[in-house]
GUMAR-111431 format. One record per atom (N, C-alpha, C, CB): residue in one letter; residue number from 1; x, y, z. Coordinates in steps of 0.02 Angstrom, whole numbers. Each point is the difference from the previous one (the first is absolute). Glycine has a CB too. Layout:
! GUMAR-111431
@residuo:A num:NUM X:X Y:Y Z:Z;
...
! end
This chain:
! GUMAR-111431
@residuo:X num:1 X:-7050 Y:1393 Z:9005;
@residuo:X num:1 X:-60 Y:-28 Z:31;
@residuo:X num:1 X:-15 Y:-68 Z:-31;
@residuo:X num:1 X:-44 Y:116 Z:22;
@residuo:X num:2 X:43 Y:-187 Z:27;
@residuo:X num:2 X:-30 Y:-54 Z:-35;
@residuo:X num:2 X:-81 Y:-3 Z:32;
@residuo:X num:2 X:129 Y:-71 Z:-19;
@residuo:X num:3 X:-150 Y:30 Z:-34;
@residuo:X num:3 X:-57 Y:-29 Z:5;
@residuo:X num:3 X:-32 Y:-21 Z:75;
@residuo:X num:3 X:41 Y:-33 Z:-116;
@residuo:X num:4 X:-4 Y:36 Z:164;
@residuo:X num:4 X:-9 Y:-17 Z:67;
@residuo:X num:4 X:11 Y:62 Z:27;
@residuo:X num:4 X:31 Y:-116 Z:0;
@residuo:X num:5 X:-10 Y:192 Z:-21;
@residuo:X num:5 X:19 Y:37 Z:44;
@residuo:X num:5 X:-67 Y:40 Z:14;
@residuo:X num:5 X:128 Y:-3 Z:-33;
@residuo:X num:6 X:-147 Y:34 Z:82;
@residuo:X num:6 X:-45 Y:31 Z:32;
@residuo:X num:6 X:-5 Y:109 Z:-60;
@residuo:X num:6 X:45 Y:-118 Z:167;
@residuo:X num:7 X:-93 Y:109 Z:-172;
@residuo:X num:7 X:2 Y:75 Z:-28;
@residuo:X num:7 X:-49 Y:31 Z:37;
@residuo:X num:7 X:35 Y:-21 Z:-116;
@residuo:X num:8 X:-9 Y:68 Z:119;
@residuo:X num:8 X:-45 Y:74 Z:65;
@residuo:X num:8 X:13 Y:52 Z:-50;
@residuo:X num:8 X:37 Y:-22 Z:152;
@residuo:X num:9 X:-123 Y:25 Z:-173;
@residuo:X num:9 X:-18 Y:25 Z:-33;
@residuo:X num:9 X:-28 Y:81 Z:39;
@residuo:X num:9 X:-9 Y:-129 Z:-70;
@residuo:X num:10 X:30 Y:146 Z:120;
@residuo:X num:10 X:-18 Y:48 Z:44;
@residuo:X num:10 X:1 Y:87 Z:-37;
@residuo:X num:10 X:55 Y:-100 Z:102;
@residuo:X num:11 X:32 Y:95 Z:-144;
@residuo:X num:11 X:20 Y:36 Z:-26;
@residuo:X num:11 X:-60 Y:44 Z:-44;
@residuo:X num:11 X:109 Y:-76 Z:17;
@residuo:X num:12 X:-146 Y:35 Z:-49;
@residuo:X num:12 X:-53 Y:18 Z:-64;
@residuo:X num:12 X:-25 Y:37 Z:21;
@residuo:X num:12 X:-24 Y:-80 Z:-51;
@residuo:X num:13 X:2 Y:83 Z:93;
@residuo:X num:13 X:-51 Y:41 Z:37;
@residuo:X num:13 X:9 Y:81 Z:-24;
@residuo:X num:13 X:4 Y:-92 Z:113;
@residuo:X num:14 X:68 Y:93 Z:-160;
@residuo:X num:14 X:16 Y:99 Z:16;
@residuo:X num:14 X:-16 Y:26 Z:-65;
@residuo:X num:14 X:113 Y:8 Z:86;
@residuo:X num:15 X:-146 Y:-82 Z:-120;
@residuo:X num:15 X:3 Y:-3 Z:-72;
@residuo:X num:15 X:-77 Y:22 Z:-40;
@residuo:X num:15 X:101 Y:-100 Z:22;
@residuo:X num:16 X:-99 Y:159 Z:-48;
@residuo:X num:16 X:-87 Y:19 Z:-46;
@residuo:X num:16 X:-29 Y:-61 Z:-40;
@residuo:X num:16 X:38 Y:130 Z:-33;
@residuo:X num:17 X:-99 Y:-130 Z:34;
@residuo:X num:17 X:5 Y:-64 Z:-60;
@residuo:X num:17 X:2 Y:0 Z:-61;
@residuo:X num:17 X:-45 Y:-38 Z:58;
@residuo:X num:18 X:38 Y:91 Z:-83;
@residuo:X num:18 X:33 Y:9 Z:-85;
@residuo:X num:18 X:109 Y:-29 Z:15;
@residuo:X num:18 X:-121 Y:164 Z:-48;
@residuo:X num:19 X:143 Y:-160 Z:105;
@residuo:X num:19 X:82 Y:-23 Z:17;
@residuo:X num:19 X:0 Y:-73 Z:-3;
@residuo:X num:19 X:31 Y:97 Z:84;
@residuo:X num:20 X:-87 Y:-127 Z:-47;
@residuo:X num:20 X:-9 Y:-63 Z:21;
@residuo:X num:20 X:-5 Y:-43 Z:-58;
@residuo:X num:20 X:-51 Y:38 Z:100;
@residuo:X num:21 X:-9 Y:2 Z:-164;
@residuo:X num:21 X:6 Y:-52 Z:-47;
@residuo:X num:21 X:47 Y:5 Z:-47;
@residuo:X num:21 X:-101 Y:-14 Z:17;
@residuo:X num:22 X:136 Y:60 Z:-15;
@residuo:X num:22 X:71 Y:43 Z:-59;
@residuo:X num:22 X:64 Y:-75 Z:42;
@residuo:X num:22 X:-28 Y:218 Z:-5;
@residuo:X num:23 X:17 Y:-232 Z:67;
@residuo:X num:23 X:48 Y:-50 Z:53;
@residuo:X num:23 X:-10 Y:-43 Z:-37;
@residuo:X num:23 X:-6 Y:24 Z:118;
@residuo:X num:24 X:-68 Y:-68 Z:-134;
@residuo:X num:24 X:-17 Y:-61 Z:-3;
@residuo:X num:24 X:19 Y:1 Z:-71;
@residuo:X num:24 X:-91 Y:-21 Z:95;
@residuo:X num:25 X:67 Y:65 Z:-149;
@residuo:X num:25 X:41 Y:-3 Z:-67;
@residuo:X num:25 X:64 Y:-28 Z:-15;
@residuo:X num:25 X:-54 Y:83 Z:-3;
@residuo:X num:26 X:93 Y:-38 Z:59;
@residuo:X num:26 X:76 Y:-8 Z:12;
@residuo:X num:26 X:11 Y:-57 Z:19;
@residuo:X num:26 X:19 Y:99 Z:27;
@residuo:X num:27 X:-55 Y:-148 Z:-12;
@residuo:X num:27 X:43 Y:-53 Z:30;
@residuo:X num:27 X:-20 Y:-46 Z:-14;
@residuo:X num:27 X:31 Y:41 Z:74;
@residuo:X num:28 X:-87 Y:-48 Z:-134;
@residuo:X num:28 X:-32 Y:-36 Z:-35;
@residuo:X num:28 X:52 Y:-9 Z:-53;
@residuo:X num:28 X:-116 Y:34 Z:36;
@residuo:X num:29 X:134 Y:30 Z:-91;
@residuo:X num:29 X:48 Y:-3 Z:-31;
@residuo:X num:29 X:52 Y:-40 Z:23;
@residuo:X num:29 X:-37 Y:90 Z:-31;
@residuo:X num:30 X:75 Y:-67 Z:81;
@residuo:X num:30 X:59 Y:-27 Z:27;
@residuo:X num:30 X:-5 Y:-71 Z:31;
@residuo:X num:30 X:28 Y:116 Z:18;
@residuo:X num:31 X:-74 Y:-151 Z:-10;
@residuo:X num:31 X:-23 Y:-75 Z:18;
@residuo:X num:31 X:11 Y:-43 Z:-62;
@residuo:X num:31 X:-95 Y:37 Z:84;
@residuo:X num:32 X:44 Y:-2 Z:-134;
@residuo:X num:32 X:6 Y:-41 Z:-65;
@residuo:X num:32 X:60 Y:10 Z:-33;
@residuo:X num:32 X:-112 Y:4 Z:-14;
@residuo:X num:33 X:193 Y:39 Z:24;
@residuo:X num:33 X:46 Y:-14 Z:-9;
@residuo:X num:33 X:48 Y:-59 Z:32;
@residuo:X num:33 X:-36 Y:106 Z:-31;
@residuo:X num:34 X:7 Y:-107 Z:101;
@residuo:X num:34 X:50 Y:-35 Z:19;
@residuo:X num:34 X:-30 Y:-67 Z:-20;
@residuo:X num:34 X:51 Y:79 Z:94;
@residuo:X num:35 X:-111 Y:-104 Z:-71;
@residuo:X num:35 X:-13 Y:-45 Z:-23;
@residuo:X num:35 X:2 Y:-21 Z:-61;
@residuo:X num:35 X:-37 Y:17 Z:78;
@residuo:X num:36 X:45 Y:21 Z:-130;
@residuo:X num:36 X:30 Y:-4 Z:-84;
@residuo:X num:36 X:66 Y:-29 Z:20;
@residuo:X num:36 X:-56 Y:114 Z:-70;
@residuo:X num:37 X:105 Y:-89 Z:72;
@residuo:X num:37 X:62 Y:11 Z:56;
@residuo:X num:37 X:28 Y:-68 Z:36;
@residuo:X num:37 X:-56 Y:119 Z:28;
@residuo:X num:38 X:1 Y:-168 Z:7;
@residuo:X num:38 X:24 Y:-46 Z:56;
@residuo:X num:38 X:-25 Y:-65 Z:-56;
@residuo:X num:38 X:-21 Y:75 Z:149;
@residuo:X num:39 X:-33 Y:-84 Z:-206;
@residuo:X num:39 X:-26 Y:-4 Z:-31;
@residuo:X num:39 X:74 Y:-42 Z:-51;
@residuo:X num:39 X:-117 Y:105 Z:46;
@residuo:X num:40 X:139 Y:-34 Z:-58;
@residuo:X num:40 X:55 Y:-21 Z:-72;
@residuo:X num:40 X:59 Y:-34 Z:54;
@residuo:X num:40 X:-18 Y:124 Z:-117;
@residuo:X num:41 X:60 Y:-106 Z:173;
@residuo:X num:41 X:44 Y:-22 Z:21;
@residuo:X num:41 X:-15 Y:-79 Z:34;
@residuo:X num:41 X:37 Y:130 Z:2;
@residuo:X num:42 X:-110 Y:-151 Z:4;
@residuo:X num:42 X:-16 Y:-67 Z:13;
@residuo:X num:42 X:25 Y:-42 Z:-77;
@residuo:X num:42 X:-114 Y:38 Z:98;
@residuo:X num:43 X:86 Y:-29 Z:-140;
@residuo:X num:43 X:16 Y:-7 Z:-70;
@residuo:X num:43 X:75 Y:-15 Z:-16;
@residuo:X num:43 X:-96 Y:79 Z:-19;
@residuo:X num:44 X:132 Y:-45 Z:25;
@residuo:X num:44 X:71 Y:39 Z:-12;
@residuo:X num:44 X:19 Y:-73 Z:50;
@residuo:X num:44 X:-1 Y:178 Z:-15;
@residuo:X num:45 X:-3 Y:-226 Z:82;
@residuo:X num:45 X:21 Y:-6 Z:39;
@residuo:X num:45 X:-12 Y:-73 Z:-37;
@residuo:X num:45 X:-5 Y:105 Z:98;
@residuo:X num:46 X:-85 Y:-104 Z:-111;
@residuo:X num:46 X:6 Y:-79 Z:-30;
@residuo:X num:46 X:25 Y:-17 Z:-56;
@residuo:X num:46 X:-80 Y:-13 Z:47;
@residuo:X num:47 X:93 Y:51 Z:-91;
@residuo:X num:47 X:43 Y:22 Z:-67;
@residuo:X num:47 X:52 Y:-51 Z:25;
@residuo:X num:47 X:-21 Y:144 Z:-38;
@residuo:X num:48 X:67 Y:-107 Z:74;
@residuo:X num:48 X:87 Y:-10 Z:38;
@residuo:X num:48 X:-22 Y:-78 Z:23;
@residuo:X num:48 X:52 Y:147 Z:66;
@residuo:X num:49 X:-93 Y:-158 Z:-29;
@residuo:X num:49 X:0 Y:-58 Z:32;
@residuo:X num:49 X:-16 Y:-58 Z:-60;
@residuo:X num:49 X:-38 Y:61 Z:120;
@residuo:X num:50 X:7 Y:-55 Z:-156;
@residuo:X num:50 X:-35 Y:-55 Z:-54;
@residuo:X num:50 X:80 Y:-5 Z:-53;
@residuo:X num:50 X:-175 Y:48 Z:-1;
@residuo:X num:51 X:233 Y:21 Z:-8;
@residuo:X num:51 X:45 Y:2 Z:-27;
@residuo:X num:51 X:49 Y:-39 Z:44;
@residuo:X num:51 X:-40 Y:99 Z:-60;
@residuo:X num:52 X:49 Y:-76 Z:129;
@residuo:X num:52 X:57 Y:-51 Z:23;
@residuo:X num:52 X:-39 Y:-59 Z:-5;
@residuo:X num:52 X:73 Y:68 Z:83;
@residuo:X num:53 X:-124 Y:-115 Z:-80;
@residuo:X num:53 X:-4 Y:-54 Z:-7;
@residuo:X num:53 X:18 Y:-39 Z:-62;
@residuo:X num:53 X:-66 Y:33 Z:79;
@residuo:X num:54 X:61 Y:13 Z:-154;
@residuo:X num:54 X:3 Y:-24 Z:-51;
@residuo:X num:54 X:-63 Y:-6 Z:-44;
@residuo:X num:54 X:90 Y:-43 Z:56;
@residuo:X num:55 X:-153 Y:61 Z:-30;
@residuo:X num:55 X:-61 Y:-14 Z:-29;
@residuo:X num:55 X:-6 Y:63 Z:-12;
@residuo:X num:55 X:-48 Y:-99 Z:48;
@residuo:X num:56 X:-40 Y:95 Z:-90;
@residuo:X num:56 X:-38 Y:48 Z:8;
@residuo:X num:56 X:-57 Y:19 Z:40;
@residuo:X num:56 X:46 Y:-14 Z:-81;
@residuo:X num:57 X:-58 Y:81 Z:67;
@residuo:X num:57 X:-51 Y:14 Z:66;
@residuo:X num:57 X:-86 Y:-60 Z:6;
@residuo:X num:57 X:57 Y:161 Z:-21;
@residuo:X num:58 X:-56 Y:-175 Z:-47;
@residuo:X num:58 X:-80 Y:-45 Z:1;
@residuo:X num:58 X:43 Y:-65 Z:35;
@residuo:X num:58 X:-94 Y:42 Z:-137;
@residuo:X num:59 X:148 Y:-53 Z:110;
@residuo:X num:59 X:39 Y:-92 Z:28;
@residuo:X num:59 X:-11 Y:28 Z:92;
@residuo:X num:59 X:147 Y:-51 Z:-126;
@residuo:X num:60 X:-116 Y:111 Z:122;
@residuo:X num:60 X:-11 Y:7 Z:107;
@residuo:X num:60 X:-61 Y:10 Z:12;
@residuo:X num:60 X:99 Y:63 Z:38;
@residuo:X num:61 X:-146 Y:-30 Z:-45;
@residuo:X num:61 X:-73 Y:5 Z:17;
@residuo:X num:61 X:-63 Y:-67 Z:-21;
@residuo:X num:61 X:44 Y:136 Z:-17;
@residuo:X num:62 X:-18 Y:-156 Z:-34;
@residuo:X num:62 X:-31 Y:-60 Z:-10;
@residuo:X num:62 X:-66 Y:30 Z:-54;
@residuo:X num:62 X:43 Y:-68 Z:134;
@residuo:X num:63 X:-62 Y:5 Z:-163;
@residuo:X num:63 X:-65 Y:38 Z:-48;
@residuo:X num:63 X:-62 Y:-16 Z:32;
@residuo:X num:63 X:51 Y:-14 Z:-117;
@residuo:X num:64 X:-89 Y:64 Z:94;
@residuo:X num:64 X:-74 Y:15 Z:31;
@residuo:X num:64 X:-26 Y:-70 Z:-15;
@residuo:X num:64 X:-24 Y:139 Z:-25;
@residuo:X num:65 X:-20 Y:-146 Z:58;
@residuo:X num:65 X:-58 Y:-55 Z:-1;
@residuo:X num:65 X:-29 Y:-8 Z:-51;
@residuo:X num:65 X:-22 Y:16 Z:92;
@residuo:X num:66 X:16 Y:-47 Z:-121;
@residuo:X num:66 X:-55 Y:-19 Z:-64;
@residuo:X num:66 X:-57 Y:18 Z:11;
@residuo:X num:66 X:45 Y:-87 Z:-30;
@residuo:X num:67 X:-80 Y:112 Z:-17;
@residuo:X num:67 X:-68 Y:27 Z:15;
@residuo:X num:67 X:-44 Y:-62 Z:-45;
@residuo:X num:67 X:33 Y:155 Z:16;
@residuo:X num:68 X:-67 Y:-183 Z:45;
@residuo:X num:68 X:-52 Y:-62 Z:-26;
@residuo:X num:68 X:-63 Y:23 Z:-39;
@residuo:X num:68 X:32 Y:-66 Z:104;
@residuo:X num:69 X:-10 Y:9 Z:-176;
@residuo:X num:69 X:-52 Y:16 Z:-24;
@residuo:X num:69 X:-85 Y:5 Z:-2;
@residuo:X num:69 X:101 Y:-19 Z:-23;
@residuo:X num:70 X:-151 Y:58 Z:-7;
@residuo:X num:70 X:-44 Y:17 Z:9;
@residuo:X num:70 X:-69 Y:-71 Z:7;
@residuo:X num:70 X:72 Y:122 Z:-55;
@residuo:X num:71 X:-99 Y:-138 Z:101;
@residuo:X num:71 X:-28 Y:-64 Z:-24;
@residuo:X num:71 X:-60 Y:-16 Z:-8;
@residuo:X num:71 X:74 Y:-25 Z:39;
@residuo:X num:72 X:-91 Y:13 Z:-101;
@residuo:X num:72 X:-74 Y:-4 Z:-32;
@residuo:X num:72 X:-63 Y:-26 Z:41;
@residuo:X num:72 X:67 Y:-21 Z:-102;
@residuo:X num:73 X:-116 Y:50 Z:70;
@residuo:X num:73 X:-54 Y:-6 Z:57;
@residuo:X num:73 X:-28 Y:-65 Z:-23;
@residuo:X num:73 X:-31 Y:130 Z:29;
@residuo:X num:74 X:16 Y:-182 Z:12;
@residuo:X num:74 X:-12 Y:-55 Z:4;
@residuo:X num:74 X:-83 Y:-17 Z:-6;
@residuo:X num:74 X:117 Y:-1 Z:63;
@residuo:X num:75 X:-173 Y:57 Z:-32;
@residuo:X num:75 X:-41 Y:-22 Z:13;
@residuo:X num:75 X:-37 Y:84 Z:2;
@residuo:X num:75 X:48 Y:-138 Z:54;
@residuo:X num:76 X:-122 Y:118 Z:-71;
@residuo:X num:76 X:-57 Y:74 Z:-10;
@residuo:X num:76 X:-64 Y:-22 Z:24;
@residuo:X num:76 X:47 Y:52 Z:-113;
@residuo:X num:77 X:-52 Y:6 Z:153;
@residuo:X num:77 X:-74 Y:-2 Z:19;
@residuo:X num:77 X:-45 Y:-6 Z:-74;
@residuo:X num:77 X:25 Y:83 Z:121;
@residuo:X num:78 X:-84 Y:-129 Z:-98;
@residuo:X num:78 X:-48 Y:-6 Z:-62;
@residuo:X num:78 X:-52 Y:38 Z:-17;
@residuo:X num:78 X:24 Y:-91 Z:16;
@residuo:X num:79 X:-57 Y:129 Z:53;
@residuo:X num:79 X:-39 Y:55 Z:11;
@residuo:X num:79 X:34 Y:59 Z:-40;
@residuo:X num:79 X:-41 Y:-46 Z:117;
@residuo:X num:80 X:122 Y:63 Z:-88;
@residuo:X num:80 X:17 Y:97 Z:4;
@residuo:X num:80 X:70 Y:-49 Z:-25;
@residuo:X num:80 X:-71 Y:122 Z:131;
@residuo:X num:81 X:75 Y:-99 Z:-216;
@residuo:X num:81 X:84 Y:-28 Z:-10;
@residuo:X num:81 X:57 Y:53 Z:14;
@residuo:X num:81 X:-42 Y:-76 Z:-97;
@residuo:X num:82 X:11 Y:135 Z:136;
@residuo:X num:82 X:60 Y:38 Z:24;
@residuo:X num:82 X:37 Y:-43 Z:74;
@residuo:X num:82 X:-67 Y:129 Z:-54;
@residuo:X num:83 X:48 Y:-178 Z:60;
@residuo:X num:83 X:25 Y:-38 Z:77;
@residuo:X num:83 X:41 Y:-40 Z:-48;
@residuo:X num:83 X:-106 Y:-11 Z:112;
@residuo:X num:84 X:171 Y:-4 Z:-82;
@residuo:X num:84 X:37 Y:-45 Z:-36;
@residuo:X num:84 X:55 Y:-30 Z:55;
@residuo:X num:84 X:-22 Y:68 Z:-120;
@residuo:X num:85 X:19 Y:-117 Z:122;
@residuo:X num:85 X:74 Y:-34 Z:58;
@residuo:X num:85 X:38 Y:-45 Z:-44;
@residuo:X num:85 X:-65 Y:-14 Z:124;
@residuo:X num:86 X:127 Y:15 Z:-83;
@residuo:X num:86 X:47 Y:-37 Z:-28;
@residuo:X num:86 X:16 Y:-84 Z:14;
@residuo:X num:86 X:35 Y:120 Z:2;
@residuo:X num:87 X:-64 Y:-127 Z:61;
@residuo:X num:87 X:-23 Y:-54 Z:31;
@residuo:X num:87 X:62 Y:-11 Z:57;
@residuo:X num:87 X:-76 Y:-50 Z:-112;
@residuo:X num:88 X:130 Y:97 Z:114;
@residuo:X num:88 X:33 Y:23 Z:43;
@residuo:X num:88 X:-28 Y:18 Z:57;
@residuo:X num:88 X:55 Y:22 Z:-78;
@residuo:X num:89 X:-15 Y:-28 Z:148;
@residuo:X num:89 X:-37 Y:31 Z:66;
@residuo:X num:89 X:-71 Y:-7 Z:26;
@residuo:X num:89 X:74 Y:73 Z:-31;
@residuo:X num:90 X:-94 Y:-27 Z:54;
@residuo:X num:90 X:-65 Y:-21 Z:61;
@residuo:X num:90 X:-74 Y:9 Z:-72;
@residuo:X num:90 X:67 Y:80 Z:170;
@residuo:X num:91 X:-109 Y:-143 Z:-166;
@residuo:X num:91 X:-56 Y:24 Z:-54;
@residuo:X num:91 X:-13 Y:61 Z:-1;
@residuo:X num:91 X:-50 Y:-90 Z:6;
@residuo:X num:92 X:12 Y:135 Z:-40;
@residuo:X num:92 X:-37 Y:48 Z:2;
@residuo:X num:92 X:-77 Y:-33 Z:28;
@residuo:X num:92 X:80 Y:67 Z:-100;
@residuo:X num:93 X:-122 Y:-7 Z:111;
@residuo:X num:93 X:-59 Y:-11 Z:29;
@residuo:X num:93 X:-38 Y:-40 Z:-45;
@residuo:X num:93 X:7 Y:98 Z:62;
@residuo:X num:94 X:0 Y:-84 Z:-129;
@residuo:X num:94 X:-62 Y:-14 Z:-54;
@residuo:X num:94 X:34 Y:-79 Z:-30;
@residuo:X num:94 X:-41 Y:157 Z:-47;
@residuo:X num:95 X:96 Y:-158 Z:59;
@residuo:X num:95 X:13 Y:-73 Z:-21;
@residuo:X num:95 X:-22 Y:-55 Z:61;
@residuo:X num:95 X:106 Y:47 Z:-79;
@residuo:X num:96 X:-105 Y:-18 Z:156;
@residuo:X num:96 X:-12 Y:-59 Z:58;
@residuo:X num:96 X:-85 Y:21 Z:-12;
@residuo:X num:96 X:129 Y:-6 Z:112;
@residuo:X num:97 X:-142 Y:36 Z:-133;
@residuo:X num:97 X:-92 Y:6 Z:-5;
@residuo:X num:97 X:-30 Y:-29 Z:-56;
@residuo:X num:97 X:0 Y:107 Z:51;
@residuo:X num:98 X:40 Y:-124 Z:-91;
@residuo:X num:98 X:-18 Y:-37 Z:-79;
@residuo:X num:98 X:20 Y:-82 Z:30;
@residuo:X num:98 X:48 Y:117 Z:-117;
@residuo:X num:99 X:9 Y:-136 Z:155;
@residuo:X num:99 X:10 Y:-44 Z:10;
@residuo:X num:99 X:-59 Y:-52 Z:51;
@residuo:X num:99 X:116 Y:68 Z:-37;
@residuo:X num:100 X:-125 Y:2 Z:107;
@residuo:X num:100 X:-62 Y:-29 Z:25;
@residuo:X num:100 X:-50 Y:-18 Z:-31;
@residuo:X num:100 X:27 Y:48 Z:65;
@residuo:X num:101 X:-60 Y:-8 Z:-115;
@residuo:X num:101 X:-66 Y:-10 Z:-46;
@residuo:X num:101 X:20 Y:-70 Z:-75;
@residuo:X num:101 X:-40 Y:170 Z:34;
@residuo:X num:102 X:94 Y:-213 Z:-10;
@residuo:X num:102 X:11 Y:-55 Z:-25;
@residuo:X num:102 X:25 Y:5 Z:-61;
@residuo:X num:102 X:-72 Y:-38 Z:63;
@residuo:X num:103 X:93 Y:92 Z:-84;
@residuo:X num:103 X:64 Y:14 Z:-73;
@residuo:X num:103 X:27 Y:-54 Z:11;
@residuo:X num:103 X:38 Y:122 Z:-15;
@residuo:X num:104 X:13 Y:-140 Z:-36;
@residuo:X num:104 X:61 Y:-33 Z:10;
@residuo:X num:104 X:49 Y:71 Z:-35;
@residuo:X num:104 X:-46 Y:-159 Z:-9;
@residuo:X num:105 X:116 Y:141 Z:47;
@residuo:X num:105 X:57 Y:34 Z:-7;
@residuo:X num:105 X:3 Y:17 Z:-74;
@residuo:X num:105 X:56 Y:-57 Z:99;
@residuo:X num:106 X:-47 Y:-12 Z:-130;
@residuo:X num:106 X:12 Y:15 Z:-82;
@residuo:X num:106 X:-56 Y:36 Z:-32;
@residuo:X num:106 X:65 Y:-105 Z:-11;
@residuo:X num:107 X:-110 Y:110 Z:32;
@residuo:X num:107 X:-32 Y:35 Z:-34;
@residuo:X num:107 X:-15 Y:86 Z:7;
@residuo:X num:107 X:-30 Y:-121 Z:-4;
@residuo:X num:108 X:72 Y:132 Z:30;
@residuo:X num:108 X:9 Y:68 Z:10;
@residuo:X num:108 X:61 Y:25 Z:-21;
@residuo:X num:108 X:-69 Y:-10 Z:85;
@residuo:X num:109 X:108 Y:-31 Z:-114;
@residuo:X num:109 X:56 Y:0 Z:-49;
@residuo:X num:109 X:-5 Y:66 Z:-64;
@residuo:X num:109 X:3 Y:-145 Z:28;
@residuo:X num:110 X:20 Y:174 Z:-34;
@residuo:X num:110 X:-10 Y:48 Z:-49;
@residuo:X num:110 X:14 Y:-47 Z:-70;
@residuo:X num:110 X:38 Y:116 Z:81;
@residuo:X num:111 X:-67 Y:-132 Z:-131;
@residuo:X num:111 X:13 Y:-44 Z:-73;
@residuo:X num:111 X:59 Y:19 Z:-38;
@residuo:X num:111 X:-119 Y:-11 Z:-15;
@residuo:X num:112 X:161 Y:-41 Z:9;
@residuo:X num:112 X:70 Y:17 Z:-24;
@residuo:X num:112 X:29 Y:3 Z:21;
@residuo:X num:112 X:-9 Y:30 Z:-44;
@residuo:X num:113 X:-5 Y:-55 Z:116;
@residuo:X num:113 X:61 Y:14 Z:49;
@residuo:X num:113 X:53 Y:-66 Z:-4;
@residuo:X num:113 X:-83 Y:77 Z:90;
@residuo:X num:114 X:168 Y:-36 Z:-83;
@residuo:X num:114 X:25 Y:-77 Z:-11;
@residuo:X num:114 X:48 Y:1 Z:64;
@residuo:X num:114 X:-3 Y:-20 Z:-147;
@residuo:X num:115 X:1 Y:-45 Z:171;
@residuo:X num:115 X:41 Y:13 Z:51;
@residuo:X num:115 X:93 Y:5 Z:-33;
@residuo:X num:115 X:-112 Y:-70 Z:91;
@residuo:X num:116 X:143 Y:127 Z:-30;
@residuo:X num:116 X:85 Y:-49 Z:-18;
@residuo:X num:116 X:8 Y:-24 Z:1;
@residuo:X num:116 X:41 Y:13 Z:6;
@residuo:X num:117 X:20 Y:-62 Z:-43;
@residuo:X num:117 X:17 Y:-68 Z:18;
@residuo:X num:117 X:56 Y:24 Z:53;
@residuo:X num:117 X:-29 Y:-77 Z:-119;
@residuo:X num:118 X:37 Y:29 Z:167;
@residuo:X num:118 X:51 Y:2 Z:50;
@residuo:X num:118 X:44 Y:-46 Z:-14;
@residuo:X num:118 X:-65 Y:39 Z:78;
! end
C-alpha cells in the first residue's frame, strides 16, 4: 500500500473494541519500526553517497547556519525599566509616545551603553 492508495476500512466493522484498540497498538508498534527502519537505510544511503564522493557527511550536507548573536538592549523605558528595545525593528509603543511628548532618542538610551564599532 502507498501513500496514495485508497484503504476500505469496511472490514473493521467485525471487530469488538477492546480488538480495535489491541489493532491500533499493533500497528503503532509496527509503524515506529519501520519508520526506525526507512530512517537508518536513508542514513546508510547518504553514508555511501558522501563515501563515493570522497567527503564527509557534514562536507555533503553543509553546516548549519550560525546562530546570530544575542543583541544588547539599546534603550529603557524611564517610567517601567522592565520595557527595553534594542532600537532594532518597528518602535515599541512607549518609545513613539516618549518621542511624541518631545524626548529625544538619546535620552532614552540605557547609561553605558556602547555602541559596536562596525
Amino acid at each position: 500500500m502507498t501513500s496514495t492508495t485508497k484503504f476500505d476500512a469496511a472490514f473493521l466493522i467485525q471487530y469488538s473494541s477492546p480488538e480495535l484498540r489491541a489493532l491500533v497498538e499493533a500497528v503503532t508498534v509496527e509503524l515506529k519500526k519501520r519508520e526506525a527502519g526507512d530512517v537508518a537505510a536513508a542514513r546508510a544511503k547518504i553514508h555511501a553517497i558522501a563515501q563515493d564522493l570522497g567527503v564527509t557527511v557534514a562536507e555533503l550536507v553543509g553546516k548549519p547556519k550560525a546562530q546570530q548573536p544575542k543583541v544588547a538592549m539599546r534603550y529603557r523605558n524611564p517610567t517601567d525599566a522592565t520595557q527595553e528595545w534594542t532600537g532594532r525593528g518597528r518602535q515599541p509603543k512607549w518609545v513613539a509616545g516618549a518621542l511624541a511628548a518631545g524626548a529625544a532618542l538619546p535620552s532614552l538610551e540605557i547609561p553605558g551603553y556602547v555602541a559596536a564599532a562596525k
